[in-house]
C-alpha positions as CSV (number, residue, x, y, z in Angstrom):
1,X,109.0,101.3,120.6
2,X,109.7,98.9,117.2
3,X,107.4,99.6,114.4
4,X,106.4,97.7,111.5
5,X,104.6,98.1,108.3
6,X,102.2,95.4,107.1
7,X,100.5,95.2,103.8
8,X,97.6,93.8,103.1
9,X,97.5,92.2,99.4
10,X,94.8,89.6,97.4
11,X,92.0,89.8,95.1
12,X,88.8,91.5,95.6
13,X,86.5,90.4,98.3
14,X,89.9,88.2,100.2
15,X,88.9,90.1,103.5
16,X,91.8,93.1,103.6
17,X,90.0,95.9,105.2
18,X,87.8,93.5,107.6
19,X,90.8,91.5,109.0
20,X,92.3,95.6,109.0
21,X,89.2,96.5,110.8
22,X,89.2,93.3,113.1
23,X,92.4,94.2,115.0
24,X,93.2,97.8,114.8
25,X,93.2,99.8,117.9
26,X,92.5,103.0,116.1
27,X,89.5,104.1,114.0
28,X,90.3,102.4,110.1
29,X,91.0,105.1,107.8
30,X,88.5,103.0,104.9
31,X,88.0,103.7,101.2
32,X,85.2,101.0,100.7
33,X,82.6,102.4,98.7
34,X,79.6,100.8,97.0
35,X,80.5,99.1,94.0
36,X,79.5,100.2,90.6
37,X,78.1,98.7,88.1
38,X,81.3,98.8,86.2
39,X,83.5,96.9,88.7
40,X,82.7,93.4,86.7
41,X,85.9,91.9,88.5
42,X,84.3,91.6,92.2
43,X,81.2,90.7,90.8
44,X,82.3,87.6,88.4
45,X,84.6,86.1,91.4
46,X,82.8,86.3,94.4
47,X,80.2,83.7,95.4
48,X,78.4,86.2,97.0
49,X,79.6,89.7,96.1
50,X,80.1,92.4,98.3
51,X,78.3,95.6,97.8
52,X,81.2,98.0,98.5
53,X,85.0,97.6,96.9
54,X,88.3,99.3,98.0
55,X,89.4,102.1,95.8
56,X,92.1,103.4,97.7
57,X,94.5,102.8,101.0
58,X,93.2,101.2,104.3
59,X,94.7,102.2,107.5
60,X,94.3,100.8,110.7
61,X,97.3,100.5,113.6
62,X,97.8,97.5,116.3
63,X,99.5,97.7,119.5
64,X,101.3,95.0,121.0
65,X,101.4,94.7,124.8
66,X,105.2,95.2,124.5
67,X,105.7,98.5,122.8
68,X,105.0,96.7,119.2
69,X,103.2,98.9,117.2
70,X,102.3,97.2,113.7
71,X,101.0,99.5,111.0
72,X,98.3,98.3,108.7
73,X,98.3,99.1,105.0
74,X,95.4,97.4,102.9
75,X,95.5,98.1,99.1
76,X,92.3,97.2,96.6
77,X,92.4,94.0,94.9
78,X,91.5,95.4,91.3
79,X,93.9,95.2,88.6
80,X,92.9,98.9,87.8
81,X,94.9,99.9,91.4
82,X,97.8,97.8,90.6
83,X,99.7,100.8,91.0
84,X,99.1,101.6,94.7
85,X,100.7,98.0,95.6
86,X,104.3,98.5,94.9
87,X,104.0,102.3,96.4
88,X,102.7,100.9,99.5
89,X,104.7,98.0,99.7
90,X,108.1,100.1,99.9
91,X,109.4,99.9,103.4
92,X,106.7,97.4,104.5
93,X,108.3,94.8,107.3
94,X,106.2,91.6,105.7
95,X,103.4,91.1,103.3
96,X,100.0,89.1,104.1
97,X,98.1,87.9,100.8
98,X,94.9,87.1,101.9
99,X,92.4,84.7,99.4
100,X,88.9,84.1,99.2
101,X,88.6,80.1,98.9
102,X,85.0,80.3,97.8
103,X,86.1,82.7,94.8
104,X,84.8,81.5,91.7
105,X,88.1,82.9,90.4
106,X,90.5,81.5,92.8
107,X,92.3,79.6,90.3
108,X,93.1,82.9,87.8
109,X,93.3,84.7,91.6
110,X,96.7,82.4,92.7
111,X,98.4,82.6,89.7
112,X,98.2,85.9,88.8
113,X,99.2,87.4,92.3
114,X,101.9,84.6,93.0
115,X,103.2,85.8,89.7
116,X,102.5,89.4,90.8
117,X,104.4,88.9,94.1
118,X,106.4,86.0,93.1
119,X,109.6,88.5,93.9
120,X,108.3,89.7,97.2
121,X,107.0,86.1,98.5
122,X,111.1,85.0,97.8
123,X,112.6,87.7,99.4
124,X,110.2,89.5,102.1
125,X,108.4,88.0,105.2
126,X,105.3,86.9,103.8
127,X,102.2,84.7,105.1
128,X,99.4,83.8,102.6
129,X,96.3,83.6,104.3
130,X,92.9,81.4,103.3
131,X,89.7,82.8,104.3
132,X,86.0,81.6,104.1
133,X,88.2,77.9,104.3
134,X,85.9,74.7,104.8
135,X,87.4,71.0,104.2
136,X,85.3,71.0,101.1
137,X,87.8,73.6,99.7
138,X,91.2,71.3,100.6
139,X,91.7,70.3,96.9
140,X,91.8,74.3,96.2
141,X,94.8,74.7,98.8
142,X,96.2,71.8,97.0
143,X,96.7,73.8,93.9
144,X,97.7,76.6,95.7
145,X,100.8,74.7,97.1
146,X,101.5,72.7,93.9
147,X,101.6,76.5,92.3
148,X,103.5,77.5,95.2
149,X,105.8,74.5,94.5
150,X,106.3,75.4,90.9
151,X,107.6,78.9,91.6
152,X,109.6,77.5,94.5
153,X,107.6,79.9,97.1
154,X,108.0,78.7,100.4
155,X,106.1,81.0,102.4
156,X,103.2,79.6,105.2
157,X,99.7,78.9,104.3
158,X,97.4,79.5,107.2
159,X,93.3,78.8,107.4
160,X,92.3,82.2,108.8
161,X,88.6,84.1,110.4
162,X,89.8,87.5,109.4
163,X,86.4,88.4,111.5
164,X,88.4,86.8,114.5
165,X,90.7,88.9,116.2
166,X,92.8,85.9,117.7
167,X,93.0,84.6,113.9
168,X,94.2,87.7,112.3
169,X,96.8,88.3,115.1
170,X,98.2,85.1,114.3
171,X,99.4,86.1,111.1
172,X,100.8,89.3,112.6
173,X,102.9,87.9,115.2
174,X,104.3,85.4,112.6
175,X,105.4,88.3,110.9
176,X,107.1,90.8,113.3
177,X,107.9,88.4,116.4
């Protein structure tokens, strides 16, 4: 059986533990828990925020009909966890950085983690992922790939449902097929 290690890496509110949730086979081992008053971050950058937040490590695992099993690590997208990323990302077989389009930080939200990933999106299989994405958004995935451009990062840019299974498998099977 091959294996693989996937993280999931963005901002607050990008979709990690659904699209986690979406496609795992097994129950998600979740550390969403209602956010606090003092988690300003979520709460300034999402259009609509979320009531809960990741504090910790999601886990969730995917089977492939041909003996693929693909491990899912989501990490929280607070700065205060920064931490937890580069410990979870050691041995990981590709990186997904997943973004919230709507964010009303999405600007501040691609530069800091291009910057904070710049060395992983040049050397490790990566896929950034758009979620909540509407043609009214285009001129935001336009600075994206002009930032992109900048810090010559040639990684794909995919539209993605991380509520749809079909979507979210996409971005796995451009990362371990």
């Amino acid at each position: 059986m091959d294996e693989f290690k996937i993280l999931f890496a963005g901002p607050t509110g990008a979709g990690k533990t659904t699209a986690i949730n979406t496609v795992s086979d097994v129950s998600v081992v979740s550390t969403e828990v209602p956010r606090s008053s003092l988690d300003t971050e979520s709460e300034k950058s999402q259009l609509i925020p979320k009531n809960t937040v990741t504090i910790g490590i999601d886990y969730g695992e995917f089977s492939f009909d041909d003996n693929t099993r693909v491990r899912l690590y989501g990490v929280p997208g607070q700065l205060r966890f920064e931490f937890l990323w580069e410990l979870i990302h050691k041995g990981a077989s590709g990186t997904i950085i997943l973004f919230d389009i709507t964010s009303n930080a999405f600007s501040d939200e691609i530069d800091f983690f291009i910057n904070r990933f710049h060395e992983v999106l040049l050397t490790d299989k990566c896929i950034i992922g758009i979620s909540k994405y509407s043609d009214e958004y285009s001129p935001r995935v336009t600075e994206l790939l002009d930032l992109m451009g900048k810090y010559k990062v040639d990684v794909p840019v995919i539209a993605v449902d991380i509520r749809n299974k079909e979507d979210v498998l996409k971005l796995l099977t451009m990362l371990v097929k």
